[in-house]
C-alpha positions as CSV (number, residue, x, y, z in Angstrom):
1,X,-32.7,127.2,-102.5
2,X,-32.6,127.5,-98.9
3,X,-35.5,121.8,-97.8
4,X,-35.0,106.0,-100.2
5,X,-37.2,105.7,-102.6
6,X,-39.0,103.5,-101.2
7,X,-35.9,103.4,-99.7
8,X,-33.4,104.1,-101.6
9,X,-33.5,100.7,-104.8
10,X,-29.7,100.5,-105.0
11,X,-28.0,97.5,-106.1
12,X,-26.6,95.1,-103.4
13,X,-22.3,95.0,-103.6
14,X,-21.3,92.1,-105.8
15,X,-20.1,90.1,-102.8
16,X,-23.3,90.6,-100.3
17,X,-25.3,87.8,-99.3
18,X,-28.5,85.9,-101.1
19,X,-30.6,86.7,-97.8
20,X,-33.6,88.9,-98.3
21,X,-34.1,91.9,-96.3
22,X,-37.2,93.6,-95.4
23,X,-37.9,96.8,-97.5
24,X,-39.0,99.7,-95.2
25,X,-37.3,101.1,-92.5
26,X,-38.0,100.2,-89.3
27,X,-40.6,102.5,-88.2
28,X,-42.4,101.7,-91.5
29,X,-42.6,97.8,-91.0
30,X,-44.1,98.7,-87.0
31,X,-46.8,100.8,-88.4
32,X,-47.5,98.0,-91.2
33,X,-47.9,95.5,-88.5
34,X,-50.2,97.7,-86.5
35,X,-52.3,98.6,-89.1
36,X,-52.4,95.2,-90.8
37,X,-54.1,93.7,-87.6
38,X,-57.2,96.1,-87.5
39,X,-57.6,94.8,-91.2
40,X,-57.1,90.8,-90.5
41,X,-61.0,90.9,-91.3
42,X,-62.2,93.9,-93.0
43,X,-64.7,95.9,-90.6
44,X,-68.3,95.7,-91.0
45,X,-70.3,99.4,-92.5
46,X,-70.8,101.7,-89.9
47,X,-67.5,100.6,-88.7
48,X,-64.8,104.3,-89.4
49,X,-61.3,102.3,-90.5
50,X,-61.1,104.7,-93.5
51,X,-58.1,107.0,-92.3
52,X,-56.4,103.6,-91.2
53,X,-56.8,102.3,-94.4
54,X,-55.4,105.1,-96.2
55,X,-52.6,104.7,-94.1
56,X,-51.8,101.3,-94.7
57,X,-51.8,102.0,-98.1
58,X,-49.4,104.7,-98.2
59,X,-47.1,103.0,-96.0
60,X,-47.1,99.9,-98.6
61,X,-46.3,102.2,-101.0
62,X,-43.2,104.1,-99.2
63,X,-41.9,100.6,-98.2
64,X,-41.8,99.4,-101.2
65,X,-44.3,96.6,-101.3
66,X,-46.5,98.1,-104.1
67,X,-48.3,94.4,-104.3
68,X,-49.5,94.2,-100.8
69,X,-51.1,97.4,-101.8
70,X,-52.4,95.8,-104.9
71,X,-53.8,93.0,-103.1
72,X,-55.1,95.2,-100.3
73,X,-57.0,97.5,-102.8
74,X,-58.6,94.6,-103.9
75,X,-60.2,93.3,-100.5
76,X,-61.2,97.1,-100.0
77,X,-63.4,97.5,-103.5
78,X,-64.9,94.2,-102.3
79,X,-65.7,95.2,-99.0
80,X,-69.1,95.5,-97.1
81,X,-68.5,98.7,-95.7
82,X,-69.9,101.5,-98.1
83,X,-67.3,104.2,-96.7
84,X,-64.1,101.5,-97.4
85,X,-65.3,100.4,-100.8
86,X,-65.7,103.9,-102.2
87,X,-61.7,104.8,-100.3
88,X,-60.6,101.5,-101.9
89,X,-62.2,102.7,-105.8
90,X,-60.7,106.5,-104.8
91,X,-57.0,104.7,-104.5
92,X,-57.5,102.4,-107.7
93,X,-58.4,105.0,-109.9
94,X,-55.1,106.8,-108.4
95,X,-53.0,103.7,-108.6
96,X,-53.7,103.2,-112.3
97,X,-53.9,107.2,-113.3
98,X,-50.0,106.3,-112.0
99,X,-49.2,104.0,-114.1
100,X,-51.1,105.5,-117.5
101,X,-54.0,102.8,-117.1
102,X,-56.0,106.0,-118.1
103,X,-59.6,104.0,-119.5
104,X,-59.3,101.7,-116.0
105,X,-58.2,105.0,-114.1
106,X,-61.5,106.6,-115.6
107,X,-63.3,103.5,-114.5
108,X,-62.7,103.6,-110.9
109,X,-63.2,107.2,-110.9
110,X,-66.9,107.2,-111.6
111,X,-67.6,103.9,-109.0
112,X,-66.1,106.0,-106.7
113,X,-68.7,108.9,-107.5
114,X,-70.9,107.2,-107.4
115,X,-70.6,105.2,-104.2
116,X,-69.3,109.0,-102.0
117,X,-70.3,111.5,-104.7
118,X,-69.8,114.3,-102.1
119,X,-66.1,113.3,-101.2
120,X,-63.6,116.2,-101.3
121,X,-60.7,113.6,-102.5
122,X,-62.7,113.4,-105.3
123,X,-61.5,116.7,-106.7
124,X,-57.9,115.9,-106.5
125,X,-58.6,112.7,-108.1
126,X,-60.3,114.2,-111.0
127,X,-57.7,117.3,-111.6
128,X,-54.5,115.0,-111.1
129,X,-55.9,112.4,-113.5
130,X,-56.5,115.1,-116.3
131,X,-53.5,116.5,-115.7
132,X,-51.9,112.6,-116.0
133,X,-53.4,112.3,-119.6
134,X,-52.2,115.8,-120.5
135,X,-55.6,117.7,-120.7
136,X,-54.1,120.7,-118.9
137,X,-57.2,123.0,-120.2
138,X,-59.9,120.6,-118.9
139,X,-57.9,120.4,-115.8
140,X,-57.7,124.0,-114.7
141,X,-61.5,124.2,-115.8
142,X,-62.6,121.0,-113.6
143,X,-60.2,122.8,-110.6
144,X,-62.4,126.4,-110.9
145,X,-65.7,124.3,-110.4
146,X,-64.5,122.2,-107.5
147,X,-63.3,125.3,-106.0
148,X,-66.5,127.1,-106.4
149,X,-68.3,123.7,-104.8
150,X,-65.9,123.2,-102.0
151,X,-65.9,126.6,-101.2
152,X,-69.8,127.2,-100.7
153,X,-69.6,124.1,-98.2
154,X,-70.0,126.8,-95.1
155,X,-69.9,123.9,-93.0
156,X,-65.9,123.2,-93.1
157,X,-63.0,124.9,-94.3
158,X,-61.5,123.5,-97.7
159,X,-59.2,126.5,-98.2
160,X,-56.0,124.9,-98.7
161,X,-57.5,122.0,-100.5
162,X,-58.5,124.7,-103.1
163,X,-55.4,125.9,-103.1
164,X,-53.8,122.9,-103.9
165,X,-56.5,122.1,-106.8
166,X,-54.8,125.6,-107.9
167,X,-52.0,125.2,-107.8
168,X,-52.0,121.7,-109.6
169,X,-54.0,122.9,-112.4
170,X,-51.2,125.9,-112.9
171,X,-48.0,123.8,-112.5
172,X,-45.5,122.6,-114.8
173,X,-46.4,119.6,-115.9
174,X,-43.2,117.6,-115.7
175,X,-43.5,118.2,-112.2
176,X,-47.0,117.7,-111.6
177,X,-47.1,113.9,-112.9
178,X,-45.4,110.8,-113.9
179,X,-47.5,110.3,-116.6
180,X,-47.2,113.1,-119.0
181,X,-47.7,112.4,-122.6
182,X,-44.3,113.5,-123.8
183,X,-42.5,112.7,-120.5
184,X,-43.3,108.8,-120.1
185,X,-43.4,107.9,-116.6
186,X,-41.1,110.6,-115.4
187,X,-40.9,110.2,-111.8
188,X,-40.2,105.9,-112.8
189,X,-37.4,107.2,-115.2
190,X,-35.7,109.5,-112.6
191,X,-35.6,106.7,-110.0
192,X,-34.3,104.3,-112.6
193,X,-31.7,107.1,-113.2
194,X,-31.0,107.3,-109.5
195,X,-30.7,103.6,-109.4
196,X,-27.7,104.3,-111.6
197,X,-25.9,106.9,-110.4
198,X,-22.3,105.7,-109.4
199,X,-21.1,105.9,-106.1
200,X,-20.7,109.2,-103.9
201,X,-17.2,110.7,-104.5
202,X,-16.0,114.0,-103.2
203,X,-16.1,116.8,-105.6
204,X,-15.4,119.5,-103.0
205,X,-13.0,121.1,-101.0
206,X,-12.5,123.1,-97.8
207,X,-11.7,126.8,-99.0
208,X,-10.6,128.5,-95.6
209,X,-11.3,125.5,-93.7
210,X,-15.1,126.1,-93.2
211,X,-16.9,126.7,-96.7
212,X,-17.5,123.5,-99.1
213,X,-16.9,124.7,-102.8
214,X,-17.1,122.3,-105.6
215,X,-14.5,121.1,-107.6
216,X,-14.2,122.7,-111.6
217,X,-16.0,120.3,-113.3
218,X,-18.8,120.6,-110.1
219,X,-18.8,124.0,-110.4
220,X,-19.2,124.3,-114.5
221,X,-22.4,121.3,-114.1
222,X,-24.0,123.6,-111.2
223,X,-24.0,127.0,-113.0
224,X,-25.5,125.0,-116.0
225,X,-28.3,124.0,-113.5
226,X,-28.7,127.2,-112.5
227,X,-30.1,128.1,-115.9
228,X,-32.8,125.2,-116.0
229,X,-33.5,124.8,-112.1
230,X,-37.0,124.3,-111.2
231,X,-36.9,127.6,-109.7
232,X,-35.7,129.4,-111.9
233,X,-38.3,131.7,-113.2
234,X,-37.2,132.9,-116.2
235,X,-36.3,128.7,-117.3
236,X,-38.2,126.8,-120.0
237,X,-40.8,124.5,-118.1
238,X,-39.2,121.3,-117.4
239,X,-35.6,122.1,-119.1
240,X,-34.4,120.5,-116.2
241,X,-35.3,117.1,-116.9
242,X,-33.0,116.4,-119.7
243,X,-30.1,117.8,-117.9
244,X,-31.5,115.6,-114.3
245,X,-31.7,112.5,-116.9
246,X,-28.5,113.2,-118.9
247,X,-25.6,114.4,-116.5
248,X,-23.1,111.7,-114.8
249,X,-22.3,114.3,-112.1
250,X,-25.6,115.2,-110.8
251,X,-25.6,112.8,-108.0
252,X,-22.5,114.2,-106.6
253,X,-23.8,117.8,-106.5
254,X,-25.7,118.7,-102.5
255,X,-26.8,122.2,-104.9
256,X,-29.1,119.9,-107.6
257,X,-29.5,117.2,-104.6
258,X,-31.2,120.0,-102.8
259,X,-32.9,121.7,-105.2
260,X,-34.7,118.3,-106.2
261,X,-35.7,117.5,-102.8
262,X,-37.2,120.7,-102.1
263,X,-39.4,121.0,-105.6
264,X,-40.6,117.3,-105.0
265,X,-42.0,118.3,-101.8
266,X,-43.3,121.5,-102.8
267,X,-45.2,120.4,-105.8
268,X,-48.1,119.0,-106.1
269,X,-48.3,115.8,-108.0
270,X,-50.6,113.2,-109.6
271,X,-49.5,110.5,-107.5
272,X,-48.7,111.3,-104.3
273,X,-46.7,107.4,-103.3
274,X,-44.3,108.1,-106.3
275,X,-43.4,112.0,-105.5
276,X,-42.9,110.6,-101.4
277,X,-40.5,107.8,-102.9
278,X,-38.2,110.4,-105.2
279,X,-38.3,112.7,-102.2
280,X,-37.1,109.8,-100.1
281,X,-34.5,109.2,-103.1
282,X,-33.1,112.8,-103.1
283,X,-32.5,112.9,-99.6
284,X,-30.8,109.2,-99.1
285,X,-28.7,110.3,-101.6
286,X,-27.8,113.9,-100.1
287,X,-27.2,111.8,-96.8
288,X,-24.7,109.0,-98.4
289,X,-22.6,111.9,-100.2
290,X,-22.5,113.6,-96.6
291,X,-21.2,111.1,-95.4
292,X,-18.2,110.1,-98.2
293,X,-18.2,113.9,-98.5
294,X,-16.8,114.5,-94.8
295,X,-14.6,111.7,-94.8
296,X,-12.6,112.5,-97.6
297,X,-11.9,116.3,-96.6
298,X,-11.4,114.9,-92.6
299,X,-14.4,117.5,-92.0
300,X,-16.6,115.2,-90.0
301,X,-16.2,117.2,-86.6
302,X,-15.1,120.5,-88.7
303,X,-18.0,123.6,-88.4
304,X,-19.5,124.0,-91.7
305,X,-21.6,127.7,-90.6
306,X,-24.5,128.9,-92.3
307,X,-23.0,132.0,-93.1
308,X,-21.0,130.7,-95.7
309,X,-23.5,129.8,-98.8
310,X,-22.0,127.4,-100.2
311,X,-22.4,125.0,-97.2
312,X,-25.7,125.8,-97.1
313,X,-27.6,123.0,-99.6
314,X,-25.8,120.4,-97.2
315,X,-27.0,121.7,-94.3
316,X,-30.8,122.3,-95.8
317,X,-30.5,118.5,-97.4
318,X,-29.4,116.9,-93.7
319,X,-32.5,119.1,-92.0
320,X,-34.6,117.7,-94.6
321,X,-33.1,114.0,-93.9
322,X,-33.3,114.5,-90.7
323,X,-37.0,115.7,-90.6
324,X,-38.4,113.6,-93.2
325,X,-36.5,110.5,-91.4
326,X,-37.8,111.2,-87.8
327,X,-39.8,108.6,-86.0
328,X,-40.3,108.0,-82.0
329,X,-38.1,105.5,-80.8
330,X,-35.9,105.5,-84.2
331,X,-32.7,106.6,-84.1
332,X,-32.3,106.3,-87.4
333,X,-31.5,109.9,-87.8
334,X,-29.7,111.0,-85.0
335,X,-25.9,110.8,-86.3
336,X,-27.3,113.8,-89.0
337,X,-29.1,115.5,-86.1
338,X,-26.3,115.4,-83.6
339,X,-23.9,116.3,-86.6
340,X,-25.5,119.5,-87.8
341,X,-27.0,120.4,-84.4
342,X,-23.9,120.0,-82.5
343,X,-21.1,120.5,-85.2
344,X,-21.4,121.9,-88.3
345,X,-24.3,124.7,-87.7
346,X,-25.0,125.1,-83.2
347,X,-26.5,128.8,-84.3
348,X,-28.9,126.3,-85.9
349,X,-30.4,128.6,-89.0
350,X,-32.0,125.1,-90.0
351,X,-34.0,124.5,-87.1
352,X,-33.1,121.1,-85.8
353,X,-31.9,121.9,-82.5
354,X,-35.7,121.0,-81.2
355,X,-36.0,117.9,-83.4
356,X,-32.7,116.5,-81.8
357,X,-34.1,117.1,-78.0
358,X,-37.5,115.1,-78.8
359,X,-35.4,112.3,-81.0
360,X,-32.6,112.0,-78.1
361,X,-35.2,111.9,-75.2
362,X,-37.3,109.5,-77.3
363,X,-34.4,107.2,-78.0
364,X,-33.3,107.0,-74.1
365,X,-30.5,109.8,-74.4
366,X,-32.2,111.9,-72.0
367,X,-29.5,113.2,-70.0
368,X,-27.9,114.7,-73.5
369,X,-31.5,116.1,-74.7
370,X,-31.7,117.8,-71.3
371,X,-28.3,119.7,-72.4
372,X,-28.9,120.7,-76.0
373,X,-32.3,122.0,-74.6
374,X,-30.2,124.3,-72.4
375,X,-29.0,126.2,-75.2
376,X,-32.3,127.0,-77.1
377,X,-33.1,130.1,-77.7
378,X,-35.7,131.6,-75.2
379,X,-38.5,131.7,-77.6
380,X,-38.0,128.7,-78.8
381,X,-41.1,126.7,-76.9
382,X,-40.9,123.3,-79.0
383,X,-37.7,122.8,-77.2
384,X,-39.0,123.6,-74.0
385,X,-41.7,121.3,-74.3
386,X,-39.1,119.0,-75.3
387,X,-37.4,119.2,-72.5
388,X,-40.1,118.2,-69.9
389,X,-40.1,115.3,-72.2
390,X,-36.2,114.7,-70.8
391,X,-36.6,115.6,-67.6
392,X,-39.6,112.9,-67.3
393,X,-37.5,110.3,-69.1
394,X,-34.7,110.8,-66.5
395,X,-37.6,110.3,-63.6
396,X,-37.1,114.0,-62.8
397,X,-41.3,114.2,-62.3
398,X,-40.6,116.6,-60.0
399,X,-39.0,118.7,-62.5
400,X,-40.9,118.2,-64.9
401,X,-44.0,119.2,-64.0
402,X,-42.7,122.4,-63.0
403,X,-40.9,122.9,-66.6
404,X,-44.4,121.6,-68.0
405,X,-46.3,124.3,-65.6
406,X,-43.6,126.7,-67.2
407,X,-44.8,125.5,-70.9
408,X,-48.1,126.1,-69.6
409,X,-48.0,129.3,-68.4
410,X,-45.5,131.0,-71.5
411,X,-47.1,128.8,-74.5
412,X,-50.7,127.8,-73.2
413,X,-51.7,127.5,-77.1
414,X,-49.5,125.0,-77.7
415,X,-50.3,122.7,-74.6
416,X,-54.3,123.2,-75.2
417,X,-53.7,122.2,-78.7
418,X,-51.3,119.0,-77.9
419,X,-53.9,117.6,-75.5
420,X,-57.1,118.3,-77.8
421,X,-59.0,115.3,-78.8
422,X,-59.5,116.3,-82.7
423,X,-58.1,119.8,-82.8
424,X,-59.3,122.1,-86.0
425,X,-56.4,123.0,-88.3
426,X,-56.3,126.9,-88.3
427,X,-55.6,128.3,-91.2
428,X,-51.6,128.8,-92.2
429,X,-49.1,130.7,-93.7
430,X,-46.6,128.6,-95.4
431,X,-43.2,128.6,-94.3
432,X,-44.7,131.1,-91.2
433,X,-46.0,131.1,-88.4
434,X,-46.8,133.5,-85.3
435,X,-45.1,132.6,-82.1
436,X,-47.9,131.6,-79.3
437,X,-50.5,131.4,-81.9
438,X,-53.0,128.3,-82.7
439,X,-50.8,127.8,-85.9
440,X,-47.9,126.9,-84.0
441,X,-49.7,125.0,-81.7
442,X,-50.8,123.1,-84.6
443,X,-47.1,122.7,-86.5
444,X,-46.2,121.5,-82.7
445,X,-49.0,118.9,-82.1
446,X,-48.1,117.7,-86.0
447,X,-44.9,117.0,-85.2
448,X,-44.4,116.0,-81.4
449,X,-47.5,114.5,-80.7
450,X,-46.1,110.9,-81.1
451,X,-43.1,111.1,-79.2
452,X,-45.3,112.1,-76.8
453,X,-47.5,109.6,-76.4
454,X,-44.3,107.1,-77.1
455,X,-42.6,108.4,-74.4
456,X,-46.0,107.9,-71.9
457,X,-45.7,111.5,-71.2
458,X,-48.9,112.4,-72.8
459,X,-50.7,110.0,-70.2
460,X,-48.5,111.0,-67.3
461,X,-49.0,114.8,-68.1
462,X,-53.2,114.3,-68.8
463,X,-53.5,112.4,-65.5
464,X,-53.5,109.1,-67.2
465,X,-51.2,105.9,-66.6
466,X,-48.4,105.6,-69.4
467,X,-45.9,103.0,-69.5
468,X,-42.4,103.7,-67.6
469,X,-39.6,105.9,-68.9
470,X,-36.7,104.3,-70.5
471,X,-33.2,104.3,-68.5
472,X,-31.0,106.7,-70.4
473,X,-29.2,104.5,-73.4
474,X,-32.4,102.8,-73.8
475,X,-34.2,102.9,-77.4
């Protein structure tokens, strides 16, 4: 223990009106429209569109429009351009290894090879769709020669690609796919299963008037988990998915909420989209029963600490919201940030505190940023870079170029890295890093560099001429 579908597919209230909405968040649908205007005519060869592409193709998938995608992979196999047709072939034989269209999966696989046979998605493609049609030995076998390929390429580093090739060739396979061949569609029949979960009710109390604990019948389900859960070593591969398919209470649980959330993003997977969307699910769902959660035990402005563990898979499920959520301009997620940040958990064992400086500044709550920056700790140099962030979206230039000269002068990694035109990815240490060192620089640059360059401060900073700051209550 201890990190919406597409958003998440519940069904409307009986009484809500006929009028469509637009799936996607926000954030979602403004990336969509950027990226669908590079494509309005597909780019001629020679022409590199491939990463926006892939892009656009993900983001139908988390928004929910899975035949935009379809229509979009389509124009791509058909397209001039060598390096898009091959990308589009890569993402169709993905696409149907998804939905157990193994003989067309197969298919697209080998035009693919043969269009780029030297692309390293190609090994993920291969592994993932073995794995898909449960050929578990062949997989691990086709993993130890791409390893061996990708790793006498002296000319870039593939180490944590063939990591992941070995880690998916390893895995349990009711994790690692959809498309087992005793499992069905599994991710599809969890989602449906979500889809009918009833409402969030409170099953907890406040013992002491700080720790959650869960009600009898809560507490019975989740030492039953305990004996299945993913991570669980000494659990039957997969025993968890009768009990995740089978159990009305599971919904109501922040324990088996949590624990879902973090194997989903842990795992690898055969297809990517659907593992993003039952992330997306898990968390949406964590978020709701917060919400209904508080209310019922009057707890909203209540501290839930760290220190007590059974508040702790809340407060690892709102971090995860929170970070998964995140977006430049989107405040989307600031009610959780503000909430754990400034509430439940200020000695902030999650992490949030600079997530919350970069999403106030960035959402024209400067002034507040500037004050939650105040209290980080001292070596905590993503909120100091966050706060030249505030201080130049109050005006304060003044000020901020001396707090950025500051960053400078105690982080200089992680400014050299922010401002680098194509950094290289050193290598990492999951879960760790080593403070002033290119890896987080790198973590830093991965997830600040937008709100950056949303806020014009990348410009302003670099020499350049970025837009104006927003007034304060400005998103």
């Amino acid at each position: 223990m201890p990190s919406p579908p597409d958003t998440v597919r519940r069904k409307p209230p009986a009484n809500s009106p006929d009028t469509p909405r637009p799936r996607g968040n926000s954030h979602e649908r403004r990336v969509i429209a950027l990226l669908e205007a590079l494509f309005t005519h597909l780019p001629a060869p020679g022409t590199d569109r491939g990463p926006a592409a892939d892009l656009l193709l993900d983001t139908y998938l988390d928004a929910a429009s899975p035949r935009k995608a379809e229509y979009f992979l389509a124009a791509l196999r058909e397209t001039p351009s060598p390096d898009l047709r091959a990308l589009g072939w890569q993402r169709q034989c993905a696409f149907d290894a998804a939905r157990g269209r193994f003989p067309a999966a197969w298919a697209a696989f080998h035009e693919a090879t043969r269009l780029n046979p030297s692309a390293p998605a190609l090994a993920c493609l291969e592994v993932t769709t073995l794995m898909a049609e449960g050929r578990r030995d062949e997989a691990r076998h086709k993993a130890g020669l791409w390893a061996m390929r990708l790793a006498s390429n002296p000319a870039r580093d593939f180490s944590d690609l063939i990591a992941h090739l070995t880690d998916m060739a390893s895995h349990d396979p009711a994790v690692l796919t959809d498309n087992g061949p005793e499992q069905g569609h599994l991710i599809g029949r969890i989602l449906q299963r979500i889809d009918a979960w009833s409402a969030p009710v409170c099953h907890y109390r406040l013992r002491e008037a700080a720790t959650l604990s869960p009600d009898p019948g809560l507490a019975r389900l989740e030492a039953r988990w305990a004996a299945v859960s993913p991570f669980n070593d000494a659990a039957a591969p997969g025993a968890w998915v009768d009990m995740l398919l089978g159990e009305r209470l599971i919904g109501q649980s922040f324990l088996i909420l949590n624990d879902m959330a973090e194997m989903m993003q842990q795992a690898p997977v055969g297809n990517p989209a659907s593992a993003r969307a039952l992330t997306r699910a898990f968390l949406l769902r964590g978020e709701a029963l917060r919400g209904v959660v508080l209310d019922t035990l009057q707890a909203v402005d209540r501290p839930l600490p760290w220190r007590h563990p059974g508040n702790q898979p809340l407060l690892c499920l709102t971090a995860d919201y929170a970070r998964h959520f995140s977006a430049p301009g989107d405040d989307t997620v600031l009610a959780a940030l503000r909430w754990s940040v400034g509430v439940a958990n200020p000695s902030d064992e999650t992490g949030l505190r600079d997530l919350l400086v970069h999403c106030l500044a960035s959402c024209g709550h400067a002034a507040e940023a500037l004050a939650v920056a105040e209290h980080a700790n001292p070596d905590d140099s993503f909120s100091r870079h966050g706060r030249v962030l505030a201080l130049f979206m109050l005006g304060q230039q003044d000020e901020a170029r001396q707090a950025l000269r500051d960053c400078q002068s105690t982080s200089p990694q992680i400014w050299k890295t922010l401002t680098a035109t194509s950094p290289r990815k050193p290598r990492m240490t999951p879960g760790v890093y080593a403070i002033g060192g290119r890896d987080e620089a790198w973590i830093y640059r991965q997830r600040y560099l937008a709100f950056w360059k949303h806020a014009g401060a990348l410009a302003w900073a670099t020499g350049g001429q970025g837009p104006r700051p927003a007034r304060d209550g400005e998103c």
